[in-house]
C-alpha positions as CSV (number, residue, x, y, z in Angstrom):
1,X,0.0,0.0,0.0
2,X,1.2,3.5,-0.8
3,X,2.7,5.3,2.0
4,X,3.2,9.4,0.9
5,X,1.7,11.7,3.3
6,X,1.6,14.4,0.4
7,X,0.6,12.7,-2.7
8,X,-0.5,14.8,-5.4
9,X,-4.0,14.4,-7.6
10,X,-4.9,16.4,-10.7
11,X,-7.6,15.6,-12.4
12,X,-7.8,15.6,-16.5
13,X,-10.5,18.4,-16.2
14,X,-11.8,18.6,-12.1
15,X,-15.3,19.6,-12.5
16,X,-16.1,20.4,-8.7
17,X,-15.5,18.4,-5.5
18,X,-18.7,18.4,-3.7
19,X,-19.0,17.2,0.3
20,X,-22.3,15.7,0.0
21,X,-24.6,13.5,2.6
22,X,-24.3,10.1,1.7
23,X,-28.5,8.2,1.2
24,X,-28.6,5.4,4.6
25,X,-29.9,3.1,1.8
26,X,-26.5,3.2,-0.2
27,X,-23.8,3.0,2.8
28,X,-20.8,3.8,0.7
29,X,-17.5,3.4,2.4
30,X,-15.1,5.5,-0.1
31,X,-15.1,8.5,-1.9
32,X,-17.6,8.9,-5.2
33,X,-16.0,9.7,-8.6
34,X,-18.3,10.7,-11.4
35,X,-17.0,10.8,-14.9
36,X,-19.1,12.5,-17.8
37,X,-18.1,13.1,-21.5
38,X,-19.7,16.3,-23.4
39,X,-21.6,15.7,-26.5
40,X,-19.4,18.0,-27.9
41,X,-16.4,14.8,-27.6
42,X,-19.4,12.4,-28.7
43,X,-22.9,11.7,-29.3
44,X,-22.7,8.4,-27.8
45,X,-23.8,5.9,-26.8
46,X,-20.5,4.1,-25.9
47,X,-19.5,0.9,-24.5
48,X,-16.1,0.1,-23.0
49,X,-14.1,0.1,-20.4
50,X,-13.7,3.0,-18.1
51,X,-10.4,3.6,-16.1
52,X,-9.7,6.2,-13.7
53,X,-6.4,6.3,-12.8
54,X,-4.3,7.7,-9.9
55,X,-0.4,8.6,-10.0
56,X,1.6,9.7,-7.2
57,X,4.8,10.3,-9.4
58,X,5.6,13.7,-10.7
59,X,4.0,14.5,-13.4
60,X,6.1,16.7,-15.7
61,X,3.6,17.9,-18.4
62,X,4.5,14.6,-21.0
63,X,2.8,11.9,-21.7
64,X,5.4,9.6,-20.5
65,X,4.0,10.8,-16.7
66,X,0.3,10.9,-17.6
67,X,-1.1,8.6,-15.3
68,X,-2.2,6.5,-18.1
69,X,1.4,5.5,-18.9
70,X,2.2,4.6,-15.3
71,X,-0.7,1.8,-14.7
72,X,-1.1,-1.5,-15.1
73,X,2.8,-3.2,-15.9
74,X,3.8,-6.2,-14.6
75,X,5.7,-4.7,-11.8
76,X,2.7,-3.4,-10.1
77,X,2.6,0.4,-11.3
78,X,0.3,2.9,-10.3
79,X,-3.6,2.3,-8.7
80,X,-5.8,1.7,-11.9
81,X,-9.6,1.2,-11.0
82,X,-11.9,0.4,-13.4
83,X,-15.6,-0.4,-14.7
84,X,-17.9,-1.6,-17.7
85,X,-20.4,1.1,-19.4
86,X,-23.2,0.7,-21.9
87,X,-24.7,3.0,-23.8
88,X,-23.1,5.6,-21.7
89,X,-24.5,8.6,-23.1
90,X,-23.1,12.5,-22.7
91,X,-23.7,14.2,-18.8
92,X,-24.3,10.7,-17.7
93,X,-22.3,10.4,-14.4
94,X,-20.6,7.2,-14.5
95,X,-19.6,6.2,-11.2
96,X,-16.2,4.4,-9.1
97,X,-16.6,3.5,-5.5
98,X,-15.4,1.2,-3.4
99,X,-17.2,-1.6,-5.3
100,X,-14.9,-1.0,-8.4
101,X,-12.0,-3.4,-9.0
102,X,-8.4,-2.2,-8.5
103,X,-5.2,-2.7,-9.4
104,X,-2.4,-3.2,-7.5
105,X,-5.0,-1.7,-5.0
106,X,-8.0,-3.6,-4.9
107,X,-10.6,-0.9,-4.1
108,X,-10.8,2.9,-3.7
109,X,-11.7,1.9,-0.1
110,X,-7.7,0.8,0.8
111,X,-6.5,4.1,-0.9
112,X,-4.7,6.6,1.3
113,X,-5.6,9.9,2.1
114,X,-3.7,12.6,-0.1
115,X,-3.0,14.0,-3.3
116,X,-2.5,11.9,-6.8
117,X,-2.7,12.8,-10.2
118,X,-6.0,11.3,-11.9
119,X,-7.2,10.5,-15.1
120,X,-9.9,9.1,-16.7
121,X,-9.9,7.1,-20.2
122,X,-12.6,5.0,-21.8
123,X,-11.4,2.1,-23.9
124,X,-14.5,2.2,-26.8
125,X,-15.5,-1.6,-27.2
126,X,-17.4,-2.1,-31.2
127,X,-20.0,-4.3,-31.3
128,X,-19.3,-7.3,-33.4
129,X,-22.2,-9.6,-35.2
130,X,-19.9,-12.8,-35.7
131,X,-20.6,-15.2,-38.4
132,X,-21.1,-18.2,-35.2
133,X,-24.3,-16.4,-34.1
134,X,-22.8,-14.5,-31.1
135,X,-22.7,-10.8,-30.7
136,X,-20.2,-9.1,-29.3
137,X,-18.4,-5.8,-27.5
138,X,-14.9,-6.2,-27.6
139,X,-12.2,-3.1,-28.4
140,X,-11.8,-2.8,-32.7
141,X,-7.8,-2.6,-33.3
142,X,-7.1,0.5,-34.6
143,X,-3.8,-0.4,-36.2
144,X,-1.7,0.2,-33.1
145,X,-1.4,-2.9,-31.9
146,X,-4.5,-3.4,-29.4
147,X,-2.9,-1.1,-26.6
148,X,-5.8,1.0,-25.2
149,X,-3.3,3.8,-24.6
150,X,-3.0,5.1,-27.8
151,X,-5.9,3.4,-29.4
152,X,-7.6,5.8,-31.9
153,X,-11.3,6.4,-31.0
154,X,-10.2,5.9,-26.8
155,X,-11.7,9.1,-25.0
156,X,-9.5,10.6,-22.3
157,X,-9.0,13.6,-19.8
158,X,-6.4,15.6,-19.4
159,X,-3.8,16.1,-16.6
160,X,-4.8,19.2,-15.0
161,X,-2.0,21.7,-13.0
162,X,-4.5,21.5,-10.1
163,X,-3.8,19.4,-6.9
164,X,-6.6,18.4,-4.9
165,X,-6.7,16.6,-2.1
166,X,-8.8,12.8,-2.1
167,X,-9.7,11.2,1.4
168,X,-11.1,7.8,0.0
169,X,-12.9,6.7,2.8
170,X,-15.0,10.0,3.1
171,X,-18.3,8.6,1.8
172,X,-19.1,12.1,2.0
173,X,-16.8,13.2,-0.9
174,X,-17.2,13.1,-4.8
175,X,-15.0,14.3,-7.0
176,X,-16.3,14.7,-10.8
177,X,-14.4,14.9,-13.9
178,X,-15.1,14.8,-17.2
179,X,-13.1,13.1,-20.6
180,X,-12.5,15.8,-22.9
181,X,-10.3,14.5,-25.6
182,X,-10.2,11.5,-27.9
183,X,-7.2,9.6,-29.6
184,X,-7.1,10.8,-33.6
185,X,-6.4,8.2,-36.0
186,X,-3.7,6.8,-36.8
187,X,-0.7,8.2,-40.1
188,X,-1.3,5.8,-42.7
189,X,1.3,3.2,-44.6
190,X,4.9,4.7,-44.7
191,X,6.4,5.2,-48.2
192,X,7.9,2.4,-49.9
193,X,11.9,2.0,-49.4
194,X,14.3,0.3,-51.8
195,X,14.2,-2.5,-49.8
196,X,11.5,-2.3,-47.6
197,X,7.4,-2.2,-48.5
198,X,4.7,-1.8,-46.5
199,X,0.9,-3.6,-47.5
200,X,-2.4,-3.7,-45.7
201,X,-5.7,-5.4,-47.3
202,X,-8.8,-6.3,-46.1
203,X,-9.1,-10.0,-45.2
204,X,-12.4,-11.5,-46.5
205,X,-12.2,-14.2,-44.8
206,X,-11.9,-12.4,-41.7
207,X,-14.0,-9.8,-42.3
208,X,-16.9,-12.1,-43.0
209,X,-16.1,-14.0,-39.8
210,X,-15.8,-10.3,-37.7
211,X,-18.9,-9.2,-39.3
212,X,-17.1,-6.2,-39.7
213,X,-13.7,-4.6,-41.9
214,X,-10.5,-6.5,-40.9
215,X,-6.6,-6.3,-42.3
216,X,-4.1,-8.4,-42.5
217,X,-0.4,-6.6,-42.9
218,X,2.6,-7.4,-44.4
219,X,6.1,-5.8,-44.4
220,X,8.5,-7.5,-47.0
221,X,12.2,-6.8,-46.8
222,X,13.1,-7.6,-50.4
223,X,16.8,-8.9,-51.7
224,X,19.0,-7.0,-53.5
225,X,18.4,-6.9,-57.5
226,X,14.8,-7.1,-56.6
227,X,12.8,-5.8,-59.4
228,X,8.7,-5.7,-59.7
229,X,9.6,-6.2,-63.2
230,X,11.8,-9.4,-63.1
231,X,11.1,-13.1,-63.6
232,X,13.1,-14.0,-60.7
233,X,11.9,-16.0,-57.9
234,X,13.0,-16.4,-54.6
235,X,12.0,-18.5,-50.9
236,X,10.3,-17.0,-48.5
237,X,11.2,-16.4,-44.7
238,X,8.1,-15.8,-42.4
239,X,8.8,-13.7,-39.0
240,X,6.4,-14.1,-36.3
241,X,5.8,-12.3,-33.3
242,X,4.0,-9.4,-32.3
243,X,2.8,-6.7,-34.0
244,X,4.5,-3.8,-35.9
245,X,4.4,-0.9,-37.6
246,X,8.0,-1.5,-39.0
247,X,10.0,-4.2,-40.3
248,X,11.2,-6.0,-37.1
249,X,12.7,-9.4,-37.2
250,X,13.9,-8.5,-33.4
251,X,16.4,-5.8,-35.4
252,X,14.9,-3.3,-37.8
253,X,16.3,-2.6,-40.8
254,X,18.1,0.5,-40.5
255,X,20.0,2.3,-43.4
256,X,21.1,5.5,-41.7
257,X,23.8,4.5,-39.1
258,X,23.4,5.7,-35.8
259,X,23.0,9.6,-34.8
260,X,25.2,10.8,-32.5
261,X,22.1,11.6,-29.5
262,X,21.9,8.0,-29.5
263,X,23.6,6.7,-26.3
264,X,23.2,3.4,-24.5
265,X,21.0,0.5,-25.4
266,X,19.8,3.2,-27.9
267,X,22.7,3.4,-30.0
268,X,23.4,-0.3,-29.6
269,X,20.1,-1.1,-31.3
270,X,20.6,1.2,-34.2
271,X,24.1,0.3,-34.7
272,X,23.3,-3.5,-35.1
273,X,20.1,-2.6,-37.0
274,X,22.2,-0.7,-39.3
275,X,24.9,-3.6,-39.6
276,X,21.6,-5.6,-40.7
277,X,21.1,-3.2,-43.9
278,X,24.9,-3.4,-44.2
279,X,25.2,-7.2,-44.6
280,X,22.0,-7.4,-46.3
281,X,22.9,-4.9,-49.5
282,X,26.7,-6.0,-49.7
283,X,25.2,-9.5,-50.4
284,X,26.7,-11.1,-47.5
285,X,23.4,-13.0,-46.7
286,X,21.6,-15.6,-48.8
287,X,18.8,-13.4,-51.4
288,X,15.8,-14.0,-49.3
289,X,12.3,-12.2,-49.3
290,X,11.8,-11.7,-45.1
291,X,7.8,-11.1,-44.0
292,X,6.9,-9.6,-41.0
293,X,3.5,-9.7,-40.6
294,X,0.8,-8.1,-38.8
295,X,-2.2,-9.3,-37.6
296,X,-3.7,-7.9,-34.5
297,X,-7.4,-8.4,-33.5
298,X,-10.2,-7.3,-31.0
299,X,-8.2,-9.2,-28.5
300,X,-5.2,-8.9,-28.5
301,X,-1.8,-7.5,-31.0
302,X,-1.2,-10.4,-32.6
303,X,-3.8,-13.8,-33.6
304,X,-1.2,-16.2,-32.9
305,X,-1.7,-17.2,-36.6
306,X,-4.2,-20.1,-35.8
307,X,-8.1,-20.8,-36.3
308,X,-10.1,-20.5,-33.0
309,X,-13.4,-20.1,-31.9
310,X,-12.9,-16.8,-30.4
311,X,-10.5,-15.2,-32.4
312,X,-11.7,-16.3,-35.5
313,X,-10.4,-17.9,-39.1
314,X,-6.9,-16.7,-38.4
315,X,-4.7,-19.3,-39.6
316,X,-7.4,-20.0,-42.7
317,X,-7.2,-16.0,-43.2
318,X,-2.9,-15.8,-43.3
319,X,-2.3,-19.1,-45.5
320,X,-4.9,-18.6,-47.9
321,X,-4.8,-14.9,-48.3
322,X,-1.5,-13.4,-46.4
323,X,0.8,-15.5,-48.0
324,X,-0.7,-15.9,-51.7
325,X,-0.9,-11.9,-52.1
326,X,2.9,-11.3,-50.8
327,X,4.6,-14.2,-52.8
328,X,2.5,-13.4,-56.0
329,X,3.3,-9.6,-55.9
330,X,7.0,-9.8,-54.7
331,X,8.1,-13.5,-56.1
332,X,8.1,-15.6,-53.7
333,X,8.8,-19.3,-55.0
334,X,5.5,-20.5,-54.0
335,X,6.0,-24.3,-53.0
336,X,6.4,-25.1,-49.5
337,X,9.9,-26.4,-49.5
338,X,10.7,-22.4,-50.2
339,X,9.4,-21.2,-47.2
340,X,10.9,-21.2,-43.7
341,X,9.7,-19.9,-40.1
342,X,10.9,-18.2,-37.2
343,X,10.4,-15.6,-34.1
344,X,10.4,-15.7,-30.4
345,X,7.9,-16.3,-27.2
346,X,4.6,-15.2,-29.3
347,X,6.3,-15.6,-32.6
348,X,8.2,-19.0,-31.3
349,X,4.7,-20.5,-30.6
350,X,3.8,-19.3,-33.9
351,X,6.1,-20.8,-35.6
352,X,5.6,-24.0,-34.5
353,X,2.1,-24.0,-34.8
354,X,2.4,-23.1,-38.2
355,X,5.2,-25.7,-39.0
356,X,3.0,-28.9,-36.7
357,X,-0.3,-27.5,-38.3
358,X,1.0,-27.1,-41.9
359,X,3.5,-29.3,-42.3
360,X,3.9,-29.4,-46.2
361,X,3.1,-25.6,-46.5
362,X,6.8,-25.3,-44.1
363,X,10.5,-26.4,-44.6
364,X,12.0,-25.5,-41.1
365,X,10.7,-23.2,-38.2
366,X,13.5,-21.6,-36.1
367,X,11.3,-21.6,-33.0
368,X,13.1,-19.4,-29.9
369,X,11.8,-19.2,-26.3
370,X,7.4,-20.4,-26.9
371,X,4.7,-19.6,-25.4
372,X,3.6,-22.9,-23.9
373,X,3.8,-25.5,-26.0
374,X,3.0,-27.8,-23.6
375,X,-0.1,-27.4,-21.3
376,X,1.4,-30.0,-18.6
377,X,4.0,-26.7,-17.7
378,X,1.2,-23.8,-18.7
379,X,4.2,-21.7,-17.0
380,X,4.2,-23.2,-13.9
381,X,0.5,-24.9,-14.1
382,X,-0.5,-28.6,-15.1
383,X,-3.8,-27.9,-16.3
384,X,-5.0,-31.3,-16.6
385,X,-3.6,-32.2,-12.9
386,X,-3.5,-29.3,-11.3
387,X,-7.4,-27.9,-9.8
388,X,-6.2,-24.4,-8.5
389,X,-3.4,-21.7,-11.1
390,X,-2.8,-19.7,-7.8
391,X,-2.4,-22.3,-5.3
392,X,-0.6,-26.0,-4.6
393,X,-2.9,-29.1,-4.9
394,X,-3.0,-29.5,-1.0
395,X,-5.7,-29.4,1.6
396,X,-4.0,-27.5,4.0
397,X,-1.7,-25.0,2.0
398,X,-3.6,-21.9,0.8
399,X,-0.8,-19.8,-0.2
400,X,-0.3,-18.1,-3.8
401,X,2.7,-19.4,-4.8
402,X,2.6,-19.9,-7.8
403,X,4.3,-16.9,-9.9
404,X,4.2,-15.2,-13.3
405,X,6.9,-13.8,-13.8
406,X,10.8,-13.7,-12.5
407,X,13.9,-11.6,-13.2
408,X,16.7,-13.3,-14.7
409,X,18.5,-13.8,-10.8
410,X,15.0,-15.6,-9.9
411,X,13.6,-12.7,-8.0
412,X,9.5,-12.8,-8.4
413,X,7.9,-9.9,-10.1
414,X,4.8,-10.9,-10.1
415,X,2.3,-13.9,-9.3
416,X,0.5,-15.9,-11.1
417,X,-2.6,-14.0,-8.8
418,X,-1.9,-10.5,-9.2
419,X,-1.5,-10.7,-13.2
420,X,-4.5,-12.3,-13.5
421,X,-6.2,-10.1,-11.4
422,X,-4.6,-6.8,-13.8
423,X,-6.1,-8.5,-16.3
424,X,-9.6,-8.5,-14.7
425,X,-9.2,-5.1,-14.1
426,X,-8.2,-3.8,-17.4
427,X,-11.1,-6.0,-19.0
428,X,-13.8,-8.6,-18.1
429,X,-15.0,-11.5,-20.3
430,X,-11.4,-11.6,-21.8
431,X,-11.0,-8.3,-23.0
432,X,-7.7,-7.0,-21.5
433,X,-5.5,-7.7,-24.0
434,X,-3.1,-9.2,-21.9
435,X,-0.8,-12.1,-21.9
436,X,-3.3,-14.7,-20.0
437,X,-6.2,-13.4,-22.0
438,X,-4.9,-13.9,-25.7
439,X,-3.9,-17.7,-24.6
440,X,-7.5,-17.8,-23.5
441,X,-8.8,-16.5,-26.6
442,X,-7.1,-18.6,-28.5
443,X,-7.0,-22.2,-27.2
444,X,-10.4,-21.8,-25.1
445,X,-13.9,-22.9,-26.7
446,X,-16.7,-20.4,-26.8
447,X,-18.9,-19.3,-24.3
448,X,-22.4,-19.2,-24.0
449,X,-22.2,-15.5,-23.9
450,X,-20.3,-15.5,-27.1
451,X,-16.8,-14.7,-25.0
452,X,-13.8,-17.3,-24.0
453,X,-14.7,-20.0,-21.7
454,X,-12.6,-18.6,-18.2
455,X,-9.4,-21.3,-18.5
456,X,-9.4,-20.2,-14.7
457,X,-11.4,-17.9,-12.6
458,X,-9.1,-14.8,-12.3
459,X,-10.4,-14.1,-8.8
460,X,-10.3,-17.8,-6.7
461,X,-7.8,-19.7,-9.1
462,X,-10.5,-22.5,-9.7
463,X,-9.3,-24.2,-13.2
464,X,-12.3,-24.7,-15.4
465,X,-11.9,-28.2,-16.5
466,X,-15.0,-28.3,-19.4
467,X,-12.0,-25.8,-21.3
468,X,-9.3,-28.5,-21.3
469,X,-10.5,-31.4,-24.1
470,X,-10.7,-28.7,-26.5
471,X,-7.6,-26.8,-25.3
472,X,-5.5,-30.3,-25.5
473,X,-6.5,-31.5,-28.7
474,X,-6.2,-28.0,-31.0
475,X,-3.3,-26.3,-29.0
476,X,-1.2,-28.5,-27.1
477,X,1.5,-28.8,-29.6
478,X,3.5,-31.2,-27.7
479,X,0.0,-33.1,-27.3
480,X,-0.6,-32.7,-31.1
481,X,2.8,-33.9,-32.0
482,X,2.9,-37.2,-29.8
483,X,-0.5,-38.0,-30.5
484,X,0.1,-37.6,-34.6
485,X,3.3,-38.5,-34.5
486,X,2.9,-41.8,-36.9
487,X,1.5,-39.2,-39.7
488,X,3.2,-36.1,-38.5
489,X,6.7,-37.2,-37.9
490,X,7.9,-37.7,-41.5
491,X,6.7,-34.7,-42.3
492,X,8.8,-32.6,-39.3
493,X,12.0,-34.4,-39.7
494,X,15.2,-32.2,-39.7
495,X,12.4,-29.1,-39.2
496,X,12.2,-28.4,-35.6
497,X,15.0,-26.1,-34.0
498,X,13.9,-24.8,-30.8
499,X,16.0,-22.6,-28.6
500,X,15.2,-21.3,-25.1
501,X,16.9,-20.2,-21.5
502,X,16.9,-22.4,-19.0
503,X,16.1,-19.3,-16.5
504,X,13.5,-18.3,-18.9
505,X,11.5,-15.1,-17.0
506,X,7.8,-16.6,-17.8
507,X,9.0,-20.3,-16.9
508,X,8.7,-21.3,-20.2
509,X,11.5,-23.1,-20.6
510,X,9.7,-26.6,-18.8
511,X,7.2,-26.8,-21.5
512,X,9.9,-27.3,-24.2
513,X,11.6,-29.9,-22.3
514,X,8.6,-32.3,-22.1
515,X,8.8,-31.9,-25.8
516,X,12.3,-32.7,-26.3
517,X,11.3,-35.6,-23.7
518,X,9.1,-37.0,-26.2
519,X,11.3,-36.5,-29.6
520,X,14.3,-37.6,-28.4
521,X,12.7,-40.8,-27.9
522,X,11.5,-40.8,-31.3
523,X,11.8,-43.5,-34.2
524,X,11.1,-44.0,-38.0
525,X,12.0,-41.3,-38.6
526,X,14.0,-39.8,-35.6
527,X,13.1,-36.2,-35.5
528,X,16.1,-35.0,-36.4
529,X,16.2,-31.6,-35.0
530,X,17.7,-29.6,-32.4
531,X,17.3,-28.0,-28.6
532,X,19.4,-25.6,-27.2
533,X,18.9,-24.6,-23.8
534,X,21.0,-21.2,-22.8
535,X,22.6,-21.5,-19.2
536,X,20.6,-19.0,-17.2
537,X,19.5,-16.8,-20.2
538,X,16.3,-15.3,-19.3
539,X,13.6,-14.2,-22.6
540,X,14.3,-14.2,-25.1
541,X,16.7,-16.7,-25.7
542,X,18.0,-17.2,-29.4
543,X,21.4,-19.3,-29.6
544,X,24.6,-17.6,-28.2
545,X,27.7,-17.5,-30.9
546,X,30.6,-17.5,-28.6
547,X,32.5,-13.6,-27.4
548,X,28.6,-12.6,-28.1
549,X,26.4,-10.9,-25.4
550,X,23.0,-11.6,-24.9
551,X,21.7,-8.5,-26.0
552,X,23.6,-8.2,-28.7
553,X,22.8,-12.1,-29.8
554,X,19.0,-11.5,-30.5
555,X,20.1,-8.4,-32.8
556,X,22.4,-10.6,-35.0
557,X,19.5,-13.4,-35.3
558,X,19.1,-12.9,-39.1
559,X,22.8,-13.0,-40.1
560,X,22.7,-16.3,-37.8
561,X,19.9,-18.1,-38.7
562,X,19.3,-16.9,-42.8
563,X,22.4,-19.2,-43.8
564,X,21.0,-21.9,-41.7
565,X,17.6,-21.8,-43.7
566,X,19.4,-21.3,-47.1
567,X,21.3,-24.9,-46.0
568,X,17.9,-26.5,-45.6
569,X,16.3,-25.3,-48.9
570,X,19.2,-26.6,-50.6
571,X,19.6,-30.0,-48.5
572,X,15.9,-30.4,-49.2
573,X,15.5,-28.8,-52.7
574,X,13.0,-31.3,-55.0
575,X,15.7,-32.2,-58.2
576,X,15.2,-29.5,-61.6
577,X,13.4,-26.7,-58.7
578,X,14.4,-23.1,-59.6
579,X,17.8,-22.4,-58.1
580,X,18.7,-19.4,-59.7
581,X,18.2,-17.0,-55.9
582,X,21.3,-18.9,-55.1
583,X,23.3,-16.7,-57.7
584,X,24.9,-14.0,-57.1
């Protein structure tokens, strides 16, 4: 609990703070916040999520201190409250007391008296009519990667000079303010580079799905000699991870070297970004086409490239349309033995998926640090043994053990508990756009309410066992592969190289062990791949050349791993296919 005895609060636009007698029938036991929007922002009605936020750090007049930028992190971060409106319409108070849920403080009860910063933001949820029958409020991406932030459309207050003080256990007091901005739309595409070009298109397959428009993205780092004009052909390399709005691959593509304001991690990153356009004109890596692509969604900045029943036709959506469009337009060779896979955590679950759920569409997924891949270690959670995510399976030990995340000495961020509880805050029904969420969204069935079955209730822990069958037999991959292995293992041999640290920070490093438990083990064919485990690397783990840092490791990744793919294409090349991208 916060401790300042002269905490700050400015409201985005104070309206009044009014001592007013509380009604016996309502017994509140905090302070009262009304917040109101003027029809002059919007018409309404809206539905979303309203926060109202509180900082006690300095705020400096940038929007790095808005209160807004100082909530809801996985270290804790400043007291976030929040609450669902519908058809909130202009002048209509809505209202926070002690009944609305908080995060890291759970109500507005257990704040302290003094003076905070506030703020006020609604996250505007669109109302989807899905091709399944269900209907819908969930938060449209905008194109900026499902963060409610910066979402275009979001309305907002801002950061008044004034300081006033809060006693949140005065029933008596109520303290209005009022949202009197909203977040303007997005720049469109950037311009075209020599090398690097950006494309966005409306998915049909999605769109149908959605009910409503939805794009699919693309950013294609071409070779050297590439020409629109040209008969050439080349393979494909498929980045995943999450999303966007530049090439990304973990380094960017940079062909200005560093300016000299850059200092620190900074200039590091632009350096080796710069390297990256340096080796990649002067031909020093194999003539590749690299796609990043970008696909985020109502829930979440990335679909994790799969079909689901809550995120929709994702995977149908990328392999039939995605893919087609960018190898038809830029020359990709268009056979599966051309194309290749690889990213980390988001993008190393990805890439697996892709590579276990299309195995003749894929010839090799470079799969670093997944998600779970293995629902036996969900982090730290058997789901099919295990009845509680928070605690042990004991009849006497109640405690929340279990955690979320760790720095790289083992220290405990965060628990398994309090993120899920962040994520209830910043949405119900699934709508945070959060880590725990998105895994929910994806591998969960439906609900009966059209939203993801709960995988666990984010308030007690219970695991929700009707989730699993589905969950295990579409989404365990390590299920999927031993289970299909008869069909499914001639078709992965000399594929699979998964890398990951053994002191990964979201535990994920278990997961991929069970796997290599199982293929290690395997015959006709042998899987005939790789694991590499990096001694006490933390996320992201990628391979460690040796006199390489860490940091510097993950920005070398193409220059590493493009030779490797270039081996397998040629190891694996059908007899008369087109070799000419091998010339110089």
């Amino acid at each position: 609990m916060l401790s300042h005895s002269r905490m700050r609060v400015a409201s985005l636009a104070v309206v009044a703070l009014v001592n007013a007698c509380a009604s016996p029938e309502s017994e509140p036991t905090s302070a009262r916040f009304e917040v109101t929007f003027p029809a002059s922002l919007h018409a309404g009605p809206l539905d979303g999520r309203l926060f109202l936020m509180m900082s006690a750090q300095e705020y400096d007049g940038t929007e790095a201190t808005e209160p807004r930028s100082l909530v809801a992190n996985w270290r804790g971060g400043e007291p976030l409250f929040a609450i669902d409106v519908e058809g909130w319409m202009p002048g209509e108070p809505a209202v926070f007391d002690a009944a609305a849920l908080g995060f890291p403080v759970d109500s507005l009860a257990d704040m302290p008296a003094g003076d905070y910063y506030l703020q006020a933001m609604l996250h505007v949820y669109t109302t989807f009519e899905r091709a399944d029958g269900h209907t819908v409020k969930l938060p449209m991406d905008r194109w900026e990667g499902q963060n409610w932030r910066i979402s275009p459309g979001n309305l907002y207050g801002d950061v008044s000079a004034r300081h006033i003080n809060l006693d949140p256990a005065d029933p008596r007091q109520t303290i209005r303010v009022e949202l009197s901005n909203e977040i303007p739309p997005r720049p469109e595409l950037p311009d075209d580079t020599e090398y690097v070009k950006y494309r966005k298109f409306r998915s049909e397959i999605l769109s149908d799905w959605w009910g409503e428009d939805m794009y699919l993205g693309a950013i294609v780092l071409v070779p050297p000699g590439w020409s629109a004009d040209s008969d050439m052909k080349y393979p494909v390399a498929y980045y995943q991870g999450h999303f966007h709005d530049f090439f990304y691959t973990p380094a960017t593509f940079r062909e200005e070297p560093p300016t000299d304001d850059l200092a620190g991690y900074d200039r590091t990153y632009a350096e080796f970004s710069h390297q990256l356009y340096q080796d990649w004109t002067s031909g020093k890596l194999p003539k590749f086409i690299v796609v990043t692509m970008q696909h985020p969604n109502p829930y979440f900045d990335d679909s994790y490239a799969v079909n689901s029943e809550n995120i929709g036709p994702y995977g149908d959506a990328m392999t039939q349309e995605l893919i087609p469009r960018v190898e038809e337009e830029f020359g990709g060779l268009g056979e599966g033995w051309t194309r290749t896979l690889y990213g980390g955590s988001t993008g190393g679950w990805e890439s697996l998926a892709w590579q276990v759920k299309y195995p003749d569409m894929f010839n090799g997924a470079w799969v670093n640090c997944p998600d779970p891949i293995d629902f036996r270690y969900y982090q730290l959670v058997n789901l099919y043994e295990d009845t509680n995510a928070f605690y042990p399976n004991s009849s006497w030990r109640k405690d929340p053990i279990r955690p979320f995340m760790h720095d790289p000495d083992g220290q405990v961020i965060m628990s398994l508990e309090q993120a899920s509880q962040m994520e209830l805050v910043l949405g119900t029904r699934g709508r945070s756009g959060q880590q725990l969420d998105v895994w929910q969204a994806v591998y969960a069935p439906v609900g009966d309410d059209g939203y993801p079955m709960d995988v666990w209730d984010k308030q007690t822990g219970e695991i929700n066992q009707s989730a699993l069958d589905h969950m295990r037999e579409n989404y365990d991959l390590s299920y999927i592969i031993r289970r299909d292995w008869d069909t499914l293992g001639p078709k992965l041999e000399g594929k699979l190289r998964i890398a990951v640290g053994d002191e990964d920070n979201y535990y994920l490093e278990e997961a991929v062990m069970l796997l290599e438990d199982f293929l290690e083990e395997t015959t006709s064919p042998y899987y005939a791949g790789s694991f590499d485990y990096g001694y006490r690397h933390s996320h992201c783990y990628s391979g460690q050349p040796e006199n390489e840092s860490v940091r510097i490791t993950r920005l070398t990744y193409n220059q590493r791993i493009l030779p490797q793919m270039a081996e397998q294409l040629v190891r694996t090349a059908p007899p008369g296919a087109d070799m000419r991208w091998r010339r110089d």
